[in-house]
C-alpha positions in Angstrom: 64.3 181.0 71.1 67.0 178.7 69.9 66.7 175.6 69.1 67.5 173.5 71.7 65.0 175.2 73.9 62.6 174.5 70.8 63.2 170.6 71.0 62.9 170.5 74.7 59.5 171.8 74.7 58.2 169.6 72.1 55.7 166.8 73.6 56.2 162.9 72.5 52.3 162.5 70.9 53.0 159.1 70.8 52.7 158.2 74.3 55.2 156.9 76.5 56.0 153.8 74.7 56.0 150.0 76.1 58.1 149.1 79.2 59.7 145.8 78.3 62.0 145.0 81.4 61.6 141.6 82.8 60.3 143.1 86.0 57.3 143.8 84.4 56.5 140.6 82.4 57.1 138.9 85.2 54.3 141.0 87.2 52.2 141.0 84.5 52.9 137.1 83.6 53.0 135.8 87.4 51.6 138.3 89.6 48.2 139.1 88.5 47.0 135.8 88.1 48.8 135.0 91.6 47.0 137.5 92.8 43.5 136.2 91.3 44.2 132.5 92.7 44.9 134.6 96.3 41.6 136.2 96.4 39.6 133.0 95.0 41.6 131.1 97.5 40.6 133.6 100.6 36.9 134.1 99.6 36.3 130.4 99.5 38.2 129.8 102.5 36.0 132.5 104.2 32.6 131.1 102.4 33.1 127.7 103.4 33.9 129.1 107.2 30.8 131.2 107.0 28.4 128.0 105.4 29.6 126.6 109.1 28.8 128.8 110.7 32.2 129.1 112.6 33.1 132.5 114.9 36.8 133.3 116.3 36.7 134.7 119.2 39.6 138.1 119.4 
């Protein structure tokens, strides 16, 4: 085996590292807490429908 075929089948045991694009700081930084207000936001929004006891019709 030479050994270029050596170094290709060596594994990284550090782990894949940190992705620092801006892509994902801005999902990490803006999405997931827009995502938190969302679902506060729609469960309220049904609670308070469901405290009166409202029904659409479909």
């Amino acid at each position: 085996m030479s050994n270029e075929d050596q170094d290709d089948n060596e594994v990284n045991e550090d782990g894949p590292g940190i992705n620092g694009d801006t892509a994902s700081w801005l999902y990490v930084l803006g999405g997931i807490p827009m995502m938190i207000i969302f679902f506060v936001v729609l469960f309220g929004l049904v609670g308070s429908c469901d405290s009166q006891n409202m029904m659409f019709h479909g």
